[in-house]
ZAMARGU-4260 file (C-alpha; in steps of 0.2 Angstrom, whole numbers, plus 5000, padded with zeros to 4 digits):
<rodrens>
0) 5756/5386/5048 | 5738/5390/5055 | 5734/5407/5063 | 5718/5407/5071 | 5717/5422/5079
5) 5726/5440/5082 | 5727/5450/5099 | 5735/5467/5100 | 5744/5473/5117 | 5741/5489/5121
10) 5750/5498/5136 | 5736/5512/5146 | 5742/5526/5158 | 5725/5519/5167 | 5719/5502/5167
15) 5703/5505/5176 | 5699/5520/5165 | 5702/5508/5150 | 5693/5493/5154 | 5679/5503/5156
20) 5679/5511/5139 | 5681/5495/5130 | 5669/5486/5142 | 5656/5498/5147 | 5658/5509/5129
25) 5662/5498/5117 | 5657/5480/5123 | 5670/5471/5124 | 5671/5456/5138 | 5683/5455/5149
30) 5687/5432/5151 | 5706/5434/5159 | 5714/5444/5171 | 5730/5446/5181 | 5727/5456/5196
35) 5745/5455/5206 | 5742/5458/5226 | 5725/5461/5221 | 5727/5477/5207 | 5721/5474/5188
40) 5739/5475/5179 | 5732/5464/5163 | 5717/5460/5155 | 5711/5453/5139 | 5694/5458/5130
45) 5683/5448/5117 | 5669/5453/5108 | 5663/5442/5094 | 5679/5436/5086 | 5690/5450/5092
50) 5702/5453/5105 | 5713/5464/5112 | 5725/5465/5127 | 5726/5479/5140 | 5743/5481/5149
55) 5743/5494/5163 | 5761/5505/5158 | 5777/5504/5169 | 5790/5515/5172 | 5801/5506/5157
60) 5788/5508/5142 | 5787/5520/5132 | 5783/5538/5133 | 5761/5538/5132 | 5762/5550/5118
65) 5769/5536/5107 | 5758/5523/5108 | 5749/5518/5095 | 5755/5533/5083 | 5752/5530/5067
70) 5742/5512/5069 | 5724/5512/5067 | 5715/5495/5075 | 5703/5490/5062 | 5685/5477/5068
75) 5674/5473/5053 | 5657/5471/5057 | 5640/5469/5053 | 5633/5489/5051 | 5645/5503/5057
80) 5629/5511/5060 | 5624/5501/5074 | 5640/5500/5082 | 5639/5519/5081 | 5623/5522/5088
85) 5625/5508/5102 | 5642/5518/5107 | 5638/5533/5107 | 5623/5530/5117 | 5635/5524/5130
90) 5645/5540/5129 | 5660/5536/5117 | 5664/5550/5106 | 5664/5543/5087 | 5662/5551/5072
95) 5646/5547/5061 | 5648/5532/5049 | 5655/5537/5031 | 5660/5528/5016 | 5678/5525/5012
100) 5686/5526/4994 | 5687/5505/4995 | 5667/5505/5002 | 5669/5500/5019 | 5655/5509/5031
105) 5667/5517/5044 | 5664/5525/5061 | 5681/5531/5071 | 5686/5533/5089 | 5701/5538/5101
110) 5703/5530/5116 | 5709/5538/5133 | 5726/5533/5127 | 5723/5538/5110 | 5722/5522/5101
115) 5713/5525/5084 | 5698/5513/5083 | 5690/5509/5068 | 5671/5498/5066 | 5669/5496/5048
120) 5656/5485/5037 | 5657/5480/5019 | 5645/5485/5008 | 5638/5485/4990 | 5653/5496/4984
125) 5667/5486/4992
</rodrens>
């Protein structure tokens, strides 16, 4: 069995709102879409290797409040210290860059939905 890549779905309360925190704030490209009678329902983002799925939420999913409690999405990078100064520039609330125990460089965001970001880069101590 061969695995090439991984692609999280997540529902949003606002697709527009969402595509433009991962695109405009965090850089992620948007390459497919599904925009039934003309109204973005589905998207999904690259950046580098990464990808994700956006998923605007219906009337059958889950309560919002839920979502993504207790999961963290996790992108290894080349310098969480870029990535930090790069989207925060563009107005994305993060915290500053720290090391964890395991020496990863970390830098942690929230999205509107409350999805748990995490940009993190090995270093010397990992």
């Amino acid at each position: 069995m061969t695995i090439h890549q991984t692609a999280p779905l997540l529902s949003v309360s606002d697709i527009v709102e969402s595509h433009k925190f991962y695109s405009d704030g965090l850089g992620f490209n948007v390459t497919k879409t599904w925009e039934p009678d003309g109204k973005l329902t589905w998207c999904w983002l690259q950046h580098g290797g990464a990808a994700l799925m956006l998923q605007q939420a219906c009337a059958d999913d889950p309560t919002p409040g839920l979502w993504g409690e207790g999961v963290t999405i996790y992108f290894v990078c080349d310098d969480a210290d870029i990535v930090y100064r790069e989207i925060t520039a563009r107005g994305v609330k993060a915290t500053k860059p720290t090391l964890a125990f395991y020496g990863m460089n970390q830098t942690f965001m929230t999205d509107p939905d409350g999805y748990r970001l995490c940009f993190e880069n090995p270093t010397a101590a990992a």
